[in-house]
N, C-alpha and C positions, 0 to 999 in steps of 0.2 A: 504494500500500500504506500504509497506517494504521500507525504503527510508535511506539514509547512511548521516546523516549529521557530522559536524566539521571539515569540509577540511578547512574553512574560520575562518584568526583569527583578530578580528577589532581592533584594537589599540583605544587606548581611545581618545574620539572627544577634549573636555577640560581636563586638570587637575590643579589647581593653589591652593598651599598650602597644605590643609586638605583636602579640598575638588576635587573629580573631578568625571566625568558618560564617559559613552559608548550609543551611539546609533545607531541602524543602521536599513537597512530596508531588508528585505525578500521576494522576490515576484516567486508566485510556480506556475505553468498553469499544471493542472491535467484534465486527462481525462479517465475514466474508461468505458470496453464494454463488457458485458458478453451473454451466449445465452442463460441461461433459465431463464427470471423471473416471473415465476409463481411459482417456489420453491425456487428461490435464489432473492425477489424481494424486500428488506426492504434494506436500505441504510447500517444498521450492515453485511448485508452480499454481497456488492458490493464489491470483493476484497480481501474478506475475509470471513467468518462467524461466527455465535456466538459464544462465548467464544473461536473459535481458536484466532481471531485477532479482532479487531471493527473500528469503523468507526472513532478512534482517529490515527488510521495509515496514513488517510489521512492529509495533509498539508492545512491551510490556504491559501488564494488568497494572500494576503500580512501580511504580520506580521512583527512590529515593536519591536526587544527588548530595552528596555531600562536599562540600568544599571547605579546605582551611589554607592560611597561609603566617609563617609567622615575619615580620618586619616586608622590605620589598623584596627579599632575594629568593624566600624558600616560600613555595607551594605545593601542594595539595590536593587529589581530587579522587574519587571514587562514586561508584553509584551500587547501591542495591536494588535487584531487580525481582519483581514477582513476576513468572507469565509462564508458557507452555514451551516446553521443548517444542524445537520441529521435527526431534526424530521421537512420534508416538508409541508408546508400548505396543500398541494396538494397530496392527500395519492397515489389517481389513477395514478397520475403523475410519483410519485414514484416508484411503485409498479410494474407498468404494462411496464415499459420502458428498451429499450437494454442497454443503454449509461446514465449517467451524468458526470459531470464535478465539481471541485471546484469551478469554476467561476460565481459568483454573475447575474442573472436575465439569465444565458446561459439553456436552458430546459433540462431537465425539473423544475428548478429551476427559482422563480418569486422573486420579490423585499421582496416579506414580508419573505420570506425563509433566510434572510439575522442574520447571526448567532449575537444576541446579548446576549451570555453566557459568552463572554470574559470578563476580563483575565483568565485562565484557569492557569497561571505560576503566580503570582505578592507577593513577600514579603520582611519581613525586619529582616535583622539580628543584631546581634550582639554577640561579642567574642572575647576571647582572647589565647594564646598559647597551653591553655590547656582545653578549654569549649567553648561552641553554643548555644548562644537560637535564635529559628528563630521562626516567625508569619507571616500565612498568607494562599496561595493559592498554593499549587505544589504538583506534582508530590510522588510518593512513591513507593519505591519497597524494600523486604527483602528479602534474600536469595540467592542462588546460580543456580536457575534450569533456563534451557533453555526456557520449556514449558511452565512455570507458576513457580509459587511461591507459599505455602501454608498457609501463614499467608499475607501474602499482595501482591499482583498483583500488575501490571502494566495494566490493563484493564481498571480503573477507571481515569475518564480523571483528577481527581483534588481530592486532600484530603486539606477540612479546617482544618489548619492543625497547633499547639503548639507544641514545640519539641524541651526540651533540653540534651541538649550531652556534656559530661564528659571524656578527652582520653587520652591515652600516646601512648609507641608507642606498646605494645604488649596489651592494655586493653581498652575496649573502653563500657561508658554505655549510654543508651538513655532512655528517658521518651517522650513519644510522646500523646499525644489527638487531636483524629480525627469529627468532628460534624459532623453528619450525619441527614438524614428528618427522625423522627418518622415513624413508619409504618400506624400510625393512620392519617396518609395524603394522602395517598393512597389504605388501603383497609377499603371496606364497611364497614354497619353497619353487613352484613353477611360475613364478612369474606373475602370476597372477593376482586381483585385488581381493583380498579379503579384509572387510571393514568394519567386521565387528572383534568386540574386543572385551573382556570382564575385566573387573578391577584386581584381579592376583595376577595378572598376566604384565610380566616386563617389558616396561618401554625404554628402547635402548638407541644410539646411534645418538648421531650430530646433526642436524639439517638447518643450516643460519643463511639466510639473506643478509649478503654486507653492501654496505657503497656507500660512493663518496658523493656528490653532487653539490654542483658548483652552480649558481643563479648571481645575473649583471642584470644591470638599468642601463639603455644607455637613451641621453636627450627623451625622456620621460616618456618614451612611446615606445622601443623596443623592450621586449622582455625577452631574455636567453638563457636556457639553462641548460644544462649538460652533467651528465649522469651515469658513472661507471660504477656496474656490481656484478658480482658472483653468486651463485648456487653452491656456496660451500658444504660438502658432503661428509662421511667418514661412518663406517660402519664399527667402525672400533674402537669408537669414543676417542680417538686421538684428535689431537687439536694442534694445528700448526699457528703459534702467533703470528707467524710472517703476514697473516692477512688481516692483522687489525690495523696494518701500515697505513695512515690516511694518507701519503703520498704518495703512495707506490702506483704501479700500473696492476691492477690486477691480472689482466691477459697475458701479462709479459712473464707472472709466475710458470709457468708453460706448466701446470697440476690436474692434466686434462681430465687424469683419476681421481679426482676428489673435488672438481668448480670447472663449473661451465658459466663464460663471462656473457655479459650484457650490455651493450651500450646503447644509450641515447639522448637523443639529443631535440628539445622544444622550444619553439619562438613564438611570440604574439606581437602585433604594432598594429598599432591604433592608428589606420591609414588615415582616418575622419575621424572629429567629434561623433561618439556615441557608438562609432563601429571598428571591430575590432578581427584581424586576420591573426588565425593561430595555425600552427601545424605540429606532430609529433612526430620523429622517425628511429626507430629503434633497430638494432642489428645484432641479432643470436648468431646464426654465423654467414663468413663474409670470407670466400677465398680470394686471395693475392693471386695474380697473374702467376702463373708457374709452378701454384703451390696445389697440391692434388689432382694431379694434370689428369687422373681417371680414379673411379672410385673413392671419391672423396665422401665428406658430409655435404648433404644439401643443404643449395641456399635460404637462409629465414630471414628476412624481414617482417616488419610492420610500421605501415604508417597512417597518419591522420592529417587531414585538413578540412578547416571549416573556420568560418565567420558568425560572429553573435553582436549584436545590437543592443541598446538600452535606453528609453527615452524618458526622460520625466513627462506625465501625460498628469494632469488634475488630482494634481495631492498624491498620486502614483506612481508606479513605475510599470513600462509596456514592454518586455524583452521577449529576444526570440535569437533563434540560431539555426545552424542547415550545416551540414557535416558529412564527411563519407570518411570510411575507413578501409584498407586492405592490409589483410595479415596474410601470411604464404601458410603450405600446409602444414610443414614441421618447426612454425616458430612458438618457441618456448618448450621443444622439444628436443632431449638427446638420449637416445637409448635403443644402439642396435645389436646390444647384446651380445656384441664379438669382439670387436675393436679395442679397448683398453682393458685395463685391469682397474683392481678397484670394482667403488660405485659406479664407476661410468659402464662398466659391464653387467654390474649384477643386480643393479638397481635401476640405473640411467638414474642424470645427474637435472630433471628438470622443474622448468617455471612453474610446476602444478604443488601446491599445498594442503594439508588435510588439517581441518580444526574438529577436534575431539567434542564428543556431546555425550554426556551422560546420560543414562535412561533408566528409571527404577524398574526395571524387568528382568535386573540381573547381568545385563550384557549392554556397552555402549557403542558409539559408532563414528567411525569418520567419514567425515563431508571434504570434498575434494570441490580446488578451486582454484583458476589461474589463479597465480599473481599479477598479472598484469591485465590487458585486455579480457573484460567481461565475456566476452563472444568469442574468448579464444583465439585458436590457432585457424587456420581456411577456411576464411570468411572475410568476406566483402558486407559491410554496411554503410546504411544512408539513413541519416534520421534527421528530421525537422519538428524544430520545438517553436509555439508561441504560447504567451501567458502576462495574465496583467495582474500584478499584486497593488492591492491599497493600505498602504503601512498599516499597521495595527487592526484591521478591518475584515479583507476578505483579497480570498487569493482566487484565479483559474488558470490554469494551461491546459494543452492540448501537444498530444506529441504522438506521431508518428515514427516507426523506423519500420525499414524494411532490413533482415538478413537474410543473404544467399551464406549458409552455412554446409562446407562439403564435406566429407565423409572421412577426413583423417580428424581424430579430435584428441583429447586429453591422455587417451590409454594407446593413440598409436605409434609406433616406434618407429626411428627413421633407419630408413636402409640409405648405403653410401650410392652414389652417382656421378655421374660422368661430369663435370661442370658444364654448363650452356649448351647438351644435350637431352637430359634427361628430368633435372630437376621440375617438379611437378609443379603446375598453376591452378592458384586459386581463384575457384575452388574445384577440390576434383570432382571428380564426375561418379567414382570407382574408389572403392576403398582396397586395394590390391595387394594388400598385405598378410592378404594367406594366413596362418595361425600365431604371426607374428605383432601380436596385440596382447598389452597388458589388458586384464578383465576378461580374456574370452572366457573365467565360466564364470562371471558377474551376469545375473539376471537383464541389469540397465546396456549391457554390452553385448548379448545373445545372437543379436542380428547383425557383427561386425562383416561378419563372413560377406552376408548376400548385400551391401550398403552398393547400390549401383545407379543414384541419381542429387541431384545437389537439392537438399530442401530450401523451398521456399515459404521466408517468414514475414507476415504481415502482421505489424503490432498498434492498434490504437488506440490510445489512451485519452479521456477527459478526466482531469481532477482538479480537485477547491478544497477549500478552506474559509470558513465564516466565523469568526470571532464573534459571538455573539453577546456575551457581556464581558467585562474584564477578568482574563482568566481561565474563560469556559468556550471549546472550539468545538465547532463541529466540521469535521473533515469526510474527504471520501473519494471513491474514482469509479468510470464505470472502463470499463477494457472491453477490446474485443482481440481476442489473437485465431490467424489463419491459418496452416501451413499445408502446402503445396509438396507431394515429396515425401513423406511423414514418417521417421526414423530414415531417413534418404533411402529407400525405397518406393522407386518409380510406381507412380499410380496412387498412392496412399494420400490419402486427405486427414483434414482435423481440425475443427474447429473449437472455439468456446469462449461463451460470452461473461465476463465476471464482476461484480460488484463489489465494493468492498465503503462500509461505511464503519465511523468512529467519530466518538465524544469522549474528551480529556477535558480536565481540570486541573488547573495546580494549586497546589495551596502557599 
């Protein structure tokens, strides 16, 4: 659900001296109803579906933030959260039903479905005029795009997450480490994903997102930033410091068994008042003239371009934007299973993350998810958005995207190729990878074998927001999504129309 929050601002409960906090409480009553779930029937796609939006759009039943800080240097923040796992005890329950709700034991949701992953926000800074270091549990996003991001989304409900920042006012640089669950906790001794897990069962291995990222001003209209990280891996809890070097190159480590590097690079300039050109381009891998002159890895990119407007309109503001994206088949992918030693052989070393969900049924489970790009690897999108918010009052947008998503996705593994003959275009047509796919005996992955047409995605969305006294919102959207293609198999259709309404208060 699309929902508009910070119309509410809480003044601080104490303050005396050095020290003072903020608390306040949150309480959301959501209720979602759609018509088809036997193709739209998993809680990621209640409202939304995979990788366009997920099941972090929906709001907790109550949520507490808390805030303290003491003098200007050191702060603060955590939230506690009431509301429903999205992974149900009750699959059938799930799965097979028109409606649920965020509300605690309300059906198809039971007491044990009751979310204990929280805090999902909670950390501690510290800082001063010109530097940050924070530790802990939040949020992340880099870049500029509407649709997604190429190097870090906003998909992923929480990064563990170290990060210090260095800035003035036209230069700003960051060092960030992200921990992530090894892969070796989730897929077999063949290869394969298995995603449920009990709590006596060892979670082992190293999986950290590193990088440095550099952001300039220049003549108050360019914005540039540039952004080198690795996929640091290791199955044997060994840990090499050499990559906490914040100057170093990381590519240049040549550790092809234990990080696979990432670079990119984002601009925006403000060609006109009110209008604004942005682009992103990122490179997973990129061969040198001479270098894998046959059978090398294929090539991955990703990029984005698109322009966004903003206009003061009657006490308002009227914005909108138009954007297209193209990712290649194998970017944020490496894993052919032959080629190096290490992770890079036994696990593949890629941009896909799993965040752990407890479930009172005895057994919990991992949800996998780019890091980067919402939509993945081989896929072309186009998405246009308008919307007119009236500060403190009442919001509406309208947004469209269209994805052509092809048939190599998160579980497939890349085989080496020829450079500038063979390397595949997105999006494929054929998923042509024979048994050589992580998940093939995953339920969601059954069909990898026969994948022989590009789905097509049609997504349209109206959502608002009405403040209706101070404090009390009523929010909501109605969706419509198409797809053409349906699990990329030619002929198959799937439609479903979905509503999603909610009332919050803060106190």
């Amino acid at each position: 659900m699309s929902t508009f929050r910070g119309l509410v601002h809480i003044e601080p409960a104490a303050a005396e001296g050095l020290f003072g906090f903020t608390i306040s409480a949150d309480v959301a009553l959501e209720g979602y109803l759609h018509t088809n779930p036997d193709d739209f029937g998993d809680v990621d796609m209640w409202g939304d579906v995979a990788h366009v939006g997920d099941y972090n759009e929906s709001t907790p039943m109550v949520s507490v933030p808390l805030e303290t800080w003491f003098g200007n240097n050191i702060y603060g923040f955590s939230s506690f959260d009431l509301g429903v796992n999205r992974v149900f005890s009750d699959k059938d329950a799930q799965e097979g039903g028109l409606w649920y709700t965020n509300i605690l034991m309300v059906p198809p949701s039971v007491l044990g479905d009751l979310d204990f992953n929280f805090p999902n926000r909670a950390f501690g800074s510290i800082g001063g005029s010109w530097w940050n270091f924070s530790i802990g549990r939040d949020k992340l996003r880099w870049g500029p795009g509407e649709s997604g991001n190429l190097t870090i989304g906003d998909q992923i409900p929480y990064h563990n997450n170290a990060r210090f920042t260095a800035f003035s006012k036209v230069f700003k640089y960051t060092f960030s480490i992200s921990s992530f669950v090894h892969p070796m906790n989730y897929l077999n001794e063949k290869g394969y994903l298995d995603l449920t897990y009990g709590q006596t069962d060892k979670r082992d291995g190293i999986n950290m997102f590193i990088a440095h990222r550099l952001e300039w001003r220049i003549l108050d209209k360019v914005n540039m930033a540039l952004t080198e990280s690795i996929m640091y891996q290791s199955d044997t809890n060994q840990f090499d410091f050499l990559v906490l070097s914040p100057t170093a190159v990381f590519h240049n480590y040549y550790i092809r068994s234990n990080a696979n590097s990432l670079l990119s690079f984002e601009a925006d300039y403000t060609f006109l008042d009110h209008w604004n050109l942005y682009g992103e381009a990122v490179i997973d891998e990129f061969k040198m003239p001479g270098e894998f002159t046959k059978d090398g890895p294929p090539s991955a990119y990703g990029f984005i371009l698109g322009v966004k407007t903003a206009y003061p309109l009657d006490g308002g503001m009227l914005y909108g934007s138009i954007e297209g994206a193209y990712t290649y088949p194998y970017l944020y992918l490496r894993d052919d299973g032959e080629s190096y030693g290490g992770d890079g052989a036994k696990y593949g070393i890629n941009f896909v993350v799993a965040t752990p969900d407890f479930v009172n049924s005895g057994t919990s489970e991992y949800t996998l998810d780019y890091l980067g790009y919402r939509y993945g690897n081989d896929s072309v999108v186009g998405n246009l958005k308008v919307g007119y918010e009236k500060f403190g009052k009442w919001k509406a947008e309208f947004d469209f995207t269209y994805w052509a998503d092809g048939t190599m996705d998160m579980n497939s593994k890349w085989v080496e190729t020829t450079p500038g003959v063979d390397d595949p275009v997105a999006p494929t047509p054929e998923h042509d990878m024979g048994t050589n796919n992580n998940g093939g005996s995953w339920d969601a992955n059954s069909n990898y074998k026969s994948r022989n047409a590009v789905a097509h995605w049609f997504i349209l969305t109206l959502s608002g927001e009405w403040n209706i006294i101070d404090r009390l919102n009523l929010y909501g959207q109605i969706r419509f999504l198409g797809v053409l293609n349906d699990g990329n198999i030619r002929g198959e259709t799937a439609t479903d129309f979905q509503i999603s309404l909610g009332l919050s208060y803060s106190f």
